[in-house]
TORKEPA-414553 format. One record per residue (C-alpha): residue number from 1; residue in three letters; x, y, z. Coordinates in nm, 4 decimals, decimal comma, m for minus. Layout:
N
  num  residu         X         Y         Z
  NUM     ALA         X         Y         Z
...
END
This chain:
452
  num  residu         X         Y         Z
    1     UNK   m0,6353    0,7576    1,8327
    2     UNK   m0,4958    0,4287    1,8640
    3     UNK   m0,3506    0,3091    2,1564
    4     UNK   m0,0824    0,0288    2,2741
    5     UNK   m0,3044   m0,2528    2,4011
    6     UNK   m0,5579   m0,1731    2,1408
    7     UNK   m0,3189   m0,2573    1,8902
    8     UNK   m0,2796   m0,6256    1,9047
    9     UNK   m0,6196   m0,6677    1,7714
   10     UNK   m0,7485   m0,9791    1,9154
   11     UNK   m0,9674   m1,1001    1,6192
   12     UNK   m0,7096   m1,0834    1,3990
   13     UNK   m0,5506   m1,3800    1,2254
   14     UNK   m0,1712   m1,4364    1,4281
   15     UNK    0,1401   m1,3907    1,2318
   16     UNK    0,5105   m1,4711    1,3336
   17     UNK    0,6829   m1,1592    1,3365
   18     UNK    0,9477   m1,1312    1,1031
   19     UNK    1,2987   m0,8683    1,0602
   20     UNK    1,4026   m0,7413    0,7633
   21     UNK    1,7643   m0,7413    0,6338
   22     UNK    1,9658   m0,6319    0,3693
   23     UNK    2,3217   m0,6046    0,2947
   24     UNK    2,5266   m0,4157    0,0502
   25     UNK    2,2511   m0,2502   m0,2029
   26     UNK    2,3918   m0,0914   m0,5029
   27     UNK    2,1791    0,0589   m0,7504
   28     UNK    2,2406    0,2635   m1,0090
   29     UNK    2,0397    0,4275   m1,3333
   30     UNK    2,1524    0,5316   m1,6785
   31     UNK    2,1642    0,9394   m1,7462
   32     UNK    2,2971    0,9418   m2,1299
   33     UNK    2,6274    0,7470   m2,1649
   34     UNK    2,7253    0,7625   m1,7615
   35     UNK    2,6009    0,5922   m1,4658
   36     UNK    2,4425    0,7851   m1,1489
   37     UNK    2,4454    0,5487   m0,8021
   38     UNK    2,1705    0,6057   m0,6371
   39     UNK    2,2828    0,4127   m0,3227
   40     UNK    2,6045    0,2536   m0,2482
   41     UNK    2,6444   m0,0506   m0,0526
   42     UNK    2,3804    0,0580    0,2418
   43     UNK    2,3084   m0,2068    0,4784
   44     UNK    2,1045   m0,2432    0,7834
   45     UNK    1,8113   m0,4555    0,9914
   46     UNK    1,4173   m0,3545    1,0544
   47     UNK    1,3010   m0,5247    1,3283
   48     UNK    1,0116   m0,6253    1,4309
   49     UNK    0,7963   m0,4116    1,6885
   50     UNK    0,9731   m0,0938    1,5748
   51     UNK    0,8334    0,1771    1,3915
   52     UNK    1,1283    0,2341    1,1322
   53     UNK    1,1385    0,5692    0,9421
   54     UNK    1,3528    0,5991    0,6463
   55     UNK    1,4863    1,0074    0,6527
   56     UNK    1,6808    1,2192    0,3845
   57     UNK    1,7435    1,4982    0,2073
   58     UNK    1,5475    1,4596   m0,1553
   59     UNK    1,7393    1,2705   m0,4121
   60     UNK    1,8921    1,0582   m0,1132
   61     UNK    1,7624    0,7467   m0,2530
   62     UNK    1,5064    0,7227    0,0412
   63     UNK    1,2247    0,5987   m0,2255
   64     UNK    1,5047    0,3902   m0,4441
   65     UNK    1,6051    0,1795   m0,0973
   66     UNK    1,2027    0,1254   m0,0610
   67     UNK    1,1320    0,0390   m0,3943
   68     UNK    1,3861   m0,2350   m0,3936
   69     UNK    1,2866   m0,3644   m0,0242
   70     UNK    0,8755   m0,4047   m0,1554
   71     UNK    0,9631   m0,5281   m0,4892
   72     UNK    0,8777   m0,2085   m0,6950
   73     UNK    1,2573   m0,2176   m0,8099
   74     UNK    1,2828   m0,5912   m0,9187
   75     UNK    1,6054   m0,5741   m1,0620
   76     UNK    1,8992   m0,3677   m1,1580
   77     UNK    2,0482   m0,3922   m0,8260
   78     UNK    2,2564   m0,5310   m0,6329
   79     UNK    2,2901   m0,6766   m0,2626
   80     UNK    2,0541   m0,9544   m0,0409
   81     UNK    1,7880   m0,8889    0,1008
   82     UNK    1,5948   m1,1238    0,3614
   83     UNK    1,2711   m1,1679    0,5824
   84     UNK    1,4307   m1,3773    0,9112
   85     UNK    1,1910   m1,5585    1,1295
   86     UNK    1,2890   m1,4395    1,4937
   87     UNK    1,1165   m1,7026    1,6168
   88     UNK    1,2752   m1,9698    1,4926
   89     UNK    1,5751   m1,7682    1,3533
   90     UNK    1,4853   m1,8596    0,9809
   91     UNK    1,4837   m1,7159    0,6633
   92     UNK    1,2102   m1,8511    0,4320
   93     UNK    0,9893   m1,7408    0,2166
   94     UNK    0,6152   m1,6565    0,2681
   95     UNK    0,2630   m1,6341    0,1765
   96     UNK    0,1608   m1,3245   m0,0729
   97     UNK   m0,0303   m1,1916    0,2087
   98     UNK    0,2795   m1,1488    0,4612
   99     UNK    0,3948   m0,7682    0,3452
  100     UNK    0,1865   m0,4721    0,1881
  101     UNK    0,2922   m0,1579    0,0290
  102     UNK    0,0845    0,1395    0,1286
  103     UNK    0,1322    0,4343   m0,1650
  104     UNK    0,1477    0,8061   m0,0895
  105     UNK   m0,1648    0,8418   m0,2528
  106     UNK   m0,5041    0,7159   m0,0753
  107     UNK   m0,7369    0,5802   m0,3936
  108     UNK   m1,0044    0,5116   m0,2421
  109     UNK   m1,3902    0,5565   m0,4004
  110     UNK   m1,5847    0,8350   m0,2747
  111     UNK   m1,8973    0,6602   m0,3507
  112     UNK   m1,9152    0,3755   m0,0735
  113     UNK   m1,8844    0,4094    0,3298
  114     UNK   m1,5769    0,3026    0,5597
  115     UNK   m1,7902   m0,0231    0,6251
  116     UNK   m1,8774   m0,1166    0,2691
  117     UNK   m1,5080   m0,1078    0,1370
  118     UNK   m1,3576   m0,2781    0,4293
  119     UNK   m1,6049   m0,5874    0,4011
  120     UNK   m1,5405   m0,5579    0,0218
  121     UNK   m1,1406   m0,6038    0,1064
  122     UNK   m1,3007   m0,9005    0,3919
  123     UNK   m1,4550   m1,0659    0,1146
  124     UNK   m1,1325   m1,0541   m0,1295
  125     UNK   m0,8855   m1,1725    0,1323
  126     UNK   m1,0729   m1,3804    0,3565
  127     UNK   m1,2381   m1,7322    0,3054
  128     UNK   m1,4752   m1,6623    0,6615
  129     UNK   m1,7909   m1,6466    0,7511
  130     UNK   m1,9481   m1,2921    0,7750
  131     UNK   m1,9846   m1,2973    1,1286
  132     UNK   m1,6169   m1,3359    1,1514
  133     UNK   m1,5271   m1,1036    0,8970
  134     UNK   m1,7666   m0,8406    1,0645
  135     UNK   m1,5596   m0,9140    1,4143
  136     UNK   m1,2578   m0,8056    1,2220
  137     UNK   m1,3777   m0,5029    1,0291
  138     UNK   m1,5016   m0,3841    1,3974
  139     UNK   m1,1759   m0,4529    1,5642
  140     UNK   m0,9897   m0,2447    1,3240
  141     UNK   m1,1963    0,0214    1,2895
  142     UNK   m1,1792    0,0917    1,6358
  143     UNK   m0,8649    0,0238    1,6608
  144     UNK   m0,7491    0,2670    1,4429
  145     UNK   m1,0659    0,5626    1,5636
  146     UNK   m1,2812    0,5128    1,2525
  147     UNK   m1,5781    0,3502    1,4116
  148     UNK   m1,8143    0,6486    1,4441
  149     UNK   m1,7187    0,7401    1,1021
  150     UNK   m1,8294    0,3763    0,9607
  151     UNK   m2,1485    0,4850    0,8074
  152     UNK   m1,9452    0,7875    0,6127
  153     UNK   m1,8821    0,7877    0,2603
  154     UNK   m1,5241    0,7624    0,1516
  155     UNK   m1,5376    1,0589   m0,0328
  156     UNK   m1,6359    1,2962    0,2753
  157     UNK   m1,3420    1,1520    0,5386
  158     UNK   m1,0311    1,3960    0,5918
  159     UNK   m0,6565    1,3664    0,4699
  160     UNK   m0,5861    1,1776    0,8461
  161     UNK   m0,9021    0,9387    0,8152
  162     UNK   m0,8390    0,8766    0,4421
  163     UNK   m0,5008    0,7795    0,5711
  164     UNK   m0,6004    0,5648    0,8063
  165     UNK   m0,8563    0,3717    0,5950
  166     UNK   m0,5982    0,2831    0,3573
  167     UNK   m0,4167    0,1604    0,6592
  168     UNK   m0,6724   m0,0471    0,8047
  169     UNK   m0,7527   m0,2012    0,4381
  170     UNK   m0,4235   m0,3920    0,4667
  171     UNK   m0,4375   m0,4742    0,8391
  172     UNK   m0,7217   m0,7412    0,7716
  173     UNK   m0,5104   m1,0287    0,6783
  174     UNK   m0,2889   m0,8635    0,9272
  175     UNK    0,0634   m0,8896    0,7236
  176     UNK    0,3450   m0,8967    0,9623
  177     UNK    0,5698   m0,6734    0,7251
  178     UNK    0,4276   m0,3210    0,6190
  179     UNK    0,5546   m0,0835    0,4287
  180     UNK    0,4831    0,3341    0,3526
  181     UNK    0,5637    0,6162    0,1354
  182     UNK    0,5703    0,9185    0,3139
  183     UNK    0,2162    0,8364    0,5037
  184     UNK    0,2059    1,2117    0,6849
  185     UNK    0,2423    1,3924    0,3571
  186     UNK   m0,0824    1,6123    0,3242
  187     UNK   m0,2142    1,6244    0,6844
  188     UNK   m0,2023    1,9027    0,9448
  189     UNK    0,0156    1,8584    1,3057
  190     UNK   m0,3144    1,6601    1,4589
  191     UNK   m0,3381    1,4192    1,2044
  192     UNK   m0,0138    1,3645    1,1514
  193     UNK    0,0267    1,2658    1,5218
  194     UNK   m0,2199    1,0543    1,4944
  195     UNK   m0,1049    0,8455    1,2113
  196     UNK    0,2409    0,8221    1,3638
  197     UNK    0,0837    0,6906    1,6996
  198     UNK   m0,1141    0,4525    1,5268
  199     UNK    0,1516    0,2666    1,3234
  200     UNK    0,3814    0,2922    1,6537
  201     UNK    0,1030    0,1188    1,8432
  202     UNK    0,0640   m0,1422    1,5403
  203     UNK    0,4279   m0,2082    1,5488
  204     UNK    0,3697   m0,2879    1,9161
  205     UNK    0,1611   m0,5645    1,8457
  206     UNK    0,4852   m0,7338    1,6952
  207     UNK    0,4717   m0,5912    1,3510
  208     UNK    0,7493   m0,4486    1,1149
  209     UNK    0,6444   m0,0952    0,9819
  210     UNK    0,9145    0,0935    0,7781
  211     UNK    0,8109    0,4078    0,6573
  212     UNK    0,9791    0,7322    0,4981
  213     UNK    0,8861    1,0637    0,6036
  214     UNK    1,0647    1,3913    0,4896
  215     UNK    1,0579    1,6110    0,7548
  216     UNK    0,8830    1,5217    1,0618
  217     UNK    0,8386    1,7474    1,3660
  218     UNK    0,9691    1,7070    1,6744
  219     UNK    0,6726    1,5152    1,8532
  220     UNK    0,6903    1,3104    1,5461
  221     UNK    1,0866    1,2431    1,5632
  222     UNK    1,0466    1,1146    1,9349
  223     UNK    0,7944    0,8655    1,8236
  224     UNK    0,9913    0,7052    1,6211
  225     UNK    1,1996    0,3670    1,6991
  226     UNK    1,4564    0,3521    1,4654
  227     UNK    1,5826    0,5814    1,2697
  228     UNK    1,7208    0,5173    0,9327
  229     UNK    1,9137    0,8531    0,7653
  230     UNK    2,0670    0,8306    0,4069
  231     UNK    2,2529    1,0798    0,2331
  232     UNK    2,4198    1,0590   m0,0970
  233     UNK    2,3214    0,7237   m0,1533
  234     UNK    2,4764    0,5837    0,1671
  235     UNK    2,3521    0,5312    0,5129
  236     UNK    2,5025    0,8275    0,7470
  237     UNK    2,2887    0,6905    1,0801
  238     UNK    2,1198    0,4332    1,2142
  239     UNK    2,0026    0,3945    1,5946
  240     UNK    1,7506    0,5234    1,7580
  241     UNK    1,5722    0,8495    1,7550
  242     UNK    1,7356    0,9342    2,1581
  243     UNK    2,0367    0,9070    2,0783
  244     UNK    2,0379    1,1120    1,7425
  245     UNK    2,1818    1,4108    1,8926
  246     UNK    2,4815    1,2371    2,1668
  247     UNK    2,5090    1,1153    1,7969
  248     UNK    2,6059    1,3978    1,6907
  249     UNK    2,8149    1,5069    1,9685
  250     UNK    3,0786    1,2348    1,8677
  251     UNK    3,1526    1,4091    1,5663
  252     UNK    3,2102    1,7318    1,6443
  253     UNK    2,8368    1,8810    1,6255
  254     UNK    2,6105    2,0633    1,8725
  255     UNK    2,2223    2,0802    1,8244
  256     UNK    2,1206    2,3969    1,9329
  257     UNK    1,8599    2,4303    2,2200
  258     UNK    1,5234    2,4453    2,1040
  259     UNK    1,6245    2,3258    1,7708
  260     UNK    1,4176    2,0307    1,5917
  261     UNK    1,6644    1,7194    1,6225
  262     UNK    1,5404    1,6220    1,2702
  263     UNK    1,5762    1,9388    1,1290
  264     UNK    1,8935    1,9870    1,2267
  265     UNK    1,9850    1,6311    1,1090
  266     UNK    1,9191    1,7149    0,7760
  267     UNK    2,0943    2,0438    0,7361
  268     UNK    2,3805    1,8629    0,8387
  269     UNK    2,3540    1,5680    0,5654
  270     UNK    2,2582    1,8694    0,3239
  271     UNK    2,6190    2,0262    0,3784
  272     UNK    2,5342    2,3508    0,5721
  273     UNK    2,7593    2,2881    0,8694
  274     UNK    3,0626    2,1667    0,6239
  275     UNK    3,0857    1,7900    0,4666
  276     UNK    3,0102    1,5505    0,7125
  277     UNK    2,8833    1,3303    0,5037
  278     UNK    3,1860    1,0639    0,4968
  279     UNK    3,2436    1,0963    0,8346
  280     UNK    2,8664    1,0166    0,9443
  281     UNK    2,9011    0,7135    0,7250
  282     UNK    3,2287    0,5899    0,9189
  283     UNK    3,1008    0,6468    1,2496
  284     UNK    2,7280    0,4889    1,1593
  285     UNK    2,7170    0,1693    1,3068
  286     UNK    2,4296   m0,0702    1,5097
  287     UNK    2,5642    0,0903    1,8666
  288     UNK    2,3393    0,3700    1,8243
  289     UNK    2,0054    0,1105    1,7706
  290     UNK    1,8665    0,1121    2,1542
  291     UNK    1,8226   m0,2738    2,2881
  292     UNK    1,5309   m0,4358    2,1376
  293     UNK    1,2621   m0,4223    2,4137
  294     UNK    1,1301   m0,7626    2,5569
  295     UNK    0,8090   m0,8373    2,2832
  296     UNK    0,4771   m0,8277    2,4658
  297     UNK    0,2772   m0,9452    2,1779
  298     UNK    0,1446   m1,2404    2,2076
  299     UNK    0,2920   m1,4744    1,9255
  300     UNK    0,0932   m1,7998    1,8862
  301     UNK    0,3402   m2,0858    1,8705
  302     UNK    0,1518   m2,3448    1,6478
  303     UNK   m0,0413   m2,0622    1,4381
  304     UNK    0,1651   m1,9113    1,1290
  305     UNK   m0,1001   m1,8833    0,8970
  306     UNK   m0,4685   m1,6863    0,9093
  307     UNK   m0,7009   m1,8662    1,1785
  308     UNK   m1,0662   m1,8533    1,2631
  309     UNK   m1,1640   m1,9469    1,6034
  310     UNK   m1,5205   m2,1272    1,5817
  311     UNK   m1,7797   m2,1238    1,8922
  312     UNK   m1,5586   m2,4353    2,0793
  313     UNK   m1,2974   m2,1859    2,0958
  314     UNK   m1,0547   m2,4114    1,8223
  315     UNK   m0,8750   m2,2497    1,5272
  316     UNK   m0,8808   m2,3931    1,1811
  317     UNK   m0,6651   m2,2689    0,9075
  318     UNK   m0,8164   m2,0023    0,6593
  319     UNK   m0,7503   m1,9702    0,2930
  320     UNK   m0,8119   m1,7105   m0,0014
  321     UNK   m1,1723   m1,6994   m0,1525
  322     UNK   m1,2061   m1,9191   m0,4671
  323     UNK   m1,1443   m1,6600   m0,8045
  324     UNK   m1,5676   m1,7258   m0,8645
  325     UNK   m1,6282   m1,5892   m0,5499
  326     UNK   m1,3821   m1,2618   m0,5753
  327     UNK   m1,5232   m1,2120   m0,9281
  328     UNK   m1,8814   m1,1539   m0,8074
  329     UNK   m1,7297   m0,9592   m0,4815
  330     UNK   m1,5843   m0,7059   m0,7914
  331     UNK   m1,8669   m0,7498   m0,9953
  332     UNK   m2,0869   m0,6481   m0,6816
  333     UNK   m1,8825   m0,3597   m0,6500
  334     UNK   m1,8676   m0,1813   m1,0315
  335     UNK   m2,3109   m0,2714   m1,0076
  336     UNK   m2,3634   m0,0758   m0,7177
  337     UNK   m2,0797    0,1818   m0,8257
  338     UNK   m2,2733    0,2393   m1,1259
  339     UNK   m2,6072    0,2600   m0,9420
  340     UNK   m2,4972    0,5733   m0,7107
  341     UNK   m2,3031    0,7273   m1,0045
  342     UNK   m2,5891    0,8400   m1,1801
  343     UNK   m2,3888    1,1278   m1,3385
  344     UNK   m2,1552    0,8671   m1,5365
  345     UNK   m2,4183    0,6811   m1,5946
  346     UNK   m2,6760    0,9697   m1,7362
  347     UNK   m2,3954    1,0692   m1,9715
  348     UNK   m2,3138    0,7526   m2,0966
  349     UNK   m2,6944    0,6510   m2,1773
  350     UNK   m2,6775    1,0417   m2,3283
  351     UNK   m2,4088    0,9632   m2,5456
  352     UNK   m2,5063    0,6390   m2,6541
  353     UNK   m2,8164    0,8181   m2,7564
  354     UNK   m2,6824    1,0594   m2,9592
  355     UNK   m2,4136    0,8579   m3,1438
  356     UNK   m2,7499    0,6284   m3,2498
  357     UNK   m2,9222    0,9414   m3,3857
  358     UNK   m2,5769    1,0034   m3,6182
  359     UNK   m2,5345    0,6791   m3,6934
  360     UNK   m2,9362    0,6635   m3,8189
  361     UNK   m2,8959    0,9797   m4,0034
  362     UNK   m2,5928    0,8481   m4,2212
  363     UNK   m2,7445    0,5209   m4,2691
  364     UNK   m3,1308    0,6529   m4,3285
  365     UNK   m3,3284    0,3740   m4,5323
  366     UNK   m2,9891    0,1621   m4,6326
  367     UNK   m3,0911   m0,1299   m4,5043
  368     UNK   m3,4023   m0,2218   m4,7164
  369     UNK   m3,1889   m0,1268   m5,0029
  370     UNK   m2,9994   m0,4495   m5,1566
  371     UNK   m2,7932   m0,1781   m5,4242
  372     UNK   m2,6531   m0,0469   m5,0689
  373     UNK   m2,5360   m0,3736   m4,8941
  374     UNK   m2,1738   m0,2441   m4,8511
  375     UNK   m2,2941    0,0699   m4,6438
  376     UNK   m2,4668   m0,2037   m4,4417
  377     UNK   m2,1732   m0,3900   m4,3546
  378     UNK   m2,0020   m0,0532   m4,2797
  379     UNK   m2,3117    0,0210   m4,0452
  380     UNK   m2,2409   m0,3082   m3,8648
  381     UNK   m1,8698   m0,2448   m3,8662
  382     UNK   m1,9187    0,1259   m3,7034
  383     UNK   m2,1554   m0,0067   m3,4515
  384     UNK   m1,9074   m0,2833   m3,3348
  385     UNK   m1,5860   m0,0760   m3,3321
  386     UNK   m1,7803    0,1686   m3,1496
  387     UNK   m1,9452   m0,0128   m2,8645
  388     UNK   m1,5977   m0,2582   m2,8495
  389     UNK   m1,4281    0,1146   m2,7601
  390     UNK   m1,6690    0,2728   m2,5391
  391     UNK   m1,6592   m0,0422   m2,3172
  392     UNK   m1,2541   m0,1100   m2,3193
  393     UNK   m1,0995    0,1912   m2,2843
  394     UNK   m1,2772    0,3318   m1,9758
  395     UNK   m1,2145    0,0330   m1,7907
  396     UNK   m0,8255    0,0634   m1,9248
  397     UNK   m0,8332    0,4161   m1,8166
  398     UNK   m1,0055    0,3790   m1,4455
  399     UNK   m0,8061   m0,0323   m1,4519
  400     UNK   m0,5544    0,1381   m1,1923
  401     UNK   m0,8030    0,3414   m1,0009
  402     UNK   m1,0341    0,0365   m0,9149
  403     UNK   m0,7621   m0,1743   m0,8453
  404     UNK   m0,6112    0,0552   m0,5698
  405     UNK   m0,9544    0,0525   m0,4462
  406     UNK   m0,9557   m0,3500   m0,4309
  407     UNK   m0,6469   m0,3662   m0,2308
  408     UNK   m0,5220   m0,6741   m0,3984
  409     UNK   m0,2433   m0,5131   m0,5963
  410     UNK   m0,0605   m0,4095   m0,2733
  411     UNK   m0,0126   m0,7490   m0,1355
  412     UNK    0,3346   m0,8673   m0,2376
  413     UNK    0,5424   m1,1681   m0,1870
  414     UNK    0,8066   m1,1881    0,0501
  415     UNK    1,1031   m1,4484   m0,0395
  416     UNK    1,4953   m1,4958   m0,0912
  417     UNK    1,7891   m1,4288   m0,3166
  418     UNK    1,9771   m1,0943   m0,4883
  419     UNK    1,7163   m0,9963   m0,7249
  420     UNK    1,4001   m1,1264   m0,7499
  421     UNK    1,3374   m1,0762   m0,3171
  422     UNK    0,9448   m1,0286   m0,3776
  423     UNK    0,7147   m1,1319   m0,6723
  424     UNK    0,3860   m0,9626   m0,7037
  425     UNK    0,3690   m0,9505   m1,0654
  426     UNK    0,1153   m1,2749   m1,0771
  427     UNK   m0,1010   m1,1244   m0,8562
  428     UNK   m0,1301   m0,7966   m1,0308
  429     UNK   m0,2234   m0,9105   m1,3390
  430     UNK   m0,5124   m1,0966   m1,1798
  431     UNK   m0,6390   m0,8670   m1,0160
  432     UNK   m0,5737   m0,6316   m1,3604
  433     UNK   m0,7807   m0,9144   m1,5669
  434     UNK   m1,0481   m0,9451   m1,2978
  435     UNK   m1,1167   m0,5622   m1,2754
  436     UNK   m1,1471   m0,5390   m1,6636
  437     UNK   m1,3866   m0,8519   m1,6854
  438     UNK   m1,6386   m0,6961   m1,4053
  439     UNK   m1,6253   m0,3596   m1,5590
  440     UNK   m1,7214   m0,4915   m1,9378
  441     UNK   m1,9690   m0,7355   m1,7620
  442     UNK   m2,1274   m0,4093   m1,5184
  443     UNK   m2,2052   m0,2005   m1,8249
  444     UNK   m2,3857   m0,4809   m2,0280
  445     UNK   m2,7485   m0,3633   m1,9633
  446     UNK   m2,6520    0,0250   m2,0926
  447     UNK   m2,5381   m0,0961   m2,3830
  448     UNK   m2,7536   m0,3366   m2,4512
  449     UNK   m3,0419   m0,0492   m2,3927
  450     UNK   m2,8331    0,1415   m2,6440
  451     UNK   m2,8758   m0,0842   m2,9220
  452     UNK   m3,2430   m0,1536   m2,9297
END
């Protein structure tokens, strides 16, 4: 399990920690002729070094408020939302590797080891040298208790190490901003803990995690930082997980002994102690946010971009691999993919095979026969359309899949203004084109067996 001072992760490249804001965010969707809002005017501040957990009943709009703050909502709201420098007590916009947006679901292939897919995401994010990029895989994977498990395919990790993984794939440009959909759905009490204690111990190292999680335990609850409850659409606390229940108090409500603070939270937002709900909302206010402890991490003051500290102990500024170089890095990937699938790939070479018997059988002794010359073009036509299909639409189908698996389409763009707050569009439809180039180019020699 991760721990506090592992957490800073020395070999990492330094960020300048950043807050989050946002102010009066309305959204709202169509249902026939009427209008539903899904959140009205909510507000509030994620700071860095806080583990932030978004909580409410479902339908809330915990996943709407997310959506909006990582970009999955790009418009059709309203409201600003900002990224503020606390070190220089700026808002600006940053690099596309500065936030990332960790799904519910961990897509991740069963066929290669922790180590191969987190030098895979090395060589797509970092321009390094391997001895560098090996440092870093190291220091995360023990960071975050995956290091005897390095040599272990994907496919045979548990729910809490799958978890984790997908975790640690977006910790290697080490984004200052991260984001995740209920990351404890699917794992028992002990992994759970874990999970939470790692991203607490991550947010220690000066990062801003915000996270939504449905119904944590107790242990879980006191973990958390800051606590960030919606209800009907609109933000009934915010403050601090301690002072949750003398929270309570003020209106009028007693937490029984022995009685899960969270649990008890919610079955008040839900209505079954009366309608608080309006009340909640007047009496929410920053006053319940404990003071921002002094930050430990250690913030380098001329470093704001990814460094690499050479053997005279300098630092010189690192930038994204060249598009050649993450080509081959995919291209690497769907060749050795295909290798160790030999059940895809036995099936494939079986029904190329058997397709070339029909096609033979229709088109028996047509082509030394000049009367016949349109069933030859049809024979050409039925060949193309049929190896042009077999080749697209698996890698349209399994496009999503291997893309998830690349960790490029999670890396979004942090910037300014009402709607358009982050832009990862661009970058997902590179890293869409990319994947469907390496999988037409990986299953060249089957097809070209096929057609001799």
């Amino acid at each position: 399990m991760a721990s506090e001072s592992r957490a800073i992760l020395t070999h990492l490249p330094k960020t300048t920690p950043f807050d989050i804001k946002f102010n009066d965010i309305k959204f709202s969707v169509k249902q026939g002729t009427k209008k539903k809002n899904i959140l009205n005017g909510v507000s509030g501040c994620f700071q860095s070094g806080e583990l932030t957990a978004i909580m409410g009943p479902s339908g809330a709009g915990k996943s709407s408020l997310l959506n909006i703050l990582t970009g999955f909502q790009p418009s059709g709201y309203k409201g600003i939302v900002q990224a503020t420098n606390i070190k220089e007590c700026t808002s600006k916009k940053l690099s596309t590797r500065s936030s990332c947006y960790i799904m519910q679901d961990d897509n991740l292939s069963p066929l290669f080891t922790v180590l191969e897919i987190m030098m895979m995401a090395a060589d797509l994010k970092l321009k390094a040298s391997y001895k560098y990029k090996q440092l870093i895989v190291d220091d995360i994977l023990d960071t975050i208790g995956l290091v005897l498990s390095k040599h272990t395919l994907c496919g045979r990790l548990s729910g809490g190490q799958k978890k984790r993984l997908s975790i640690a794939l977006e910790l290697i440009d080490n984004p200052p901003i991260m984001f995740l959909d209920e990351p404890t759905t699917g794992l028992d009490s002990v992994s759970t803990n874990q999970c939470v204690a790692m991203l607490k111990a991550l947010a220690r190292g000066g990062r801003t995690i915000v996270c939504t999680i449905h119904q944590p335990s107790a242990t879980i609850f006191e973990m958390v930082d800051h606590l960030y409850v919606i209800a009907e659409g609109q933000c009934v606390y915010k403050g601090s997980s301690a002072n949750t229940i003398p929270y309570l108090q003020t209106i009028g409500l007693q937490c029984p002994q022995y009685h899960n603070p969270a649990d008890f939270l919610l079955e008040v937002v839900t209505g079954e102690y009366g309608h608080f709900t309006s009340t909640m909302m007047s009496a929410a206010n920053d006053s319940w946010r404990s003071l921002r402890p002094p930050l430990t991490y250690n913030i380098d003051s001329d470093t704001t971009h990814t460094t690499e500290r050479n053997e005279m102990g300098t630092t010189e500024k690192l930038q994204p691999p060249s598009e050649f170089i993450r080509f081959g890095v995919l291209l690497n990937r769907f060749i050795i993919q295909l290798y160790r699938d030999w059940t895809v790939t036995h099936l494939k070479m079986l029904l190329h095979f058997a397709v070339g018997i029909l096609l033979g059988l229709l088109y028996t002794n047509m082509g030394v026969d000049g009367s016949k010359i349109i069933n030859n073009i049809g024979f050409f036509m039925a060949s193309l359309v049929y190896l042009s299909y077999t080749s697209l639409i698996p890698a349209i189908l399994k496009c999503k899949y291997n893309c998830g698996v690349s960790t490029l389409g999670r890396n979004i763009m942090v910037g300014l203004g009402t709607k358009e707050i982050f832009e990862h569009i661009e970058t997902l439809e590179t890293v869409y084109r990319k994947s469907l180039k390496t999988y037409f180019v990986s299953g060249i020699p089957c097809r070209l067996f096929a057609t001799e």
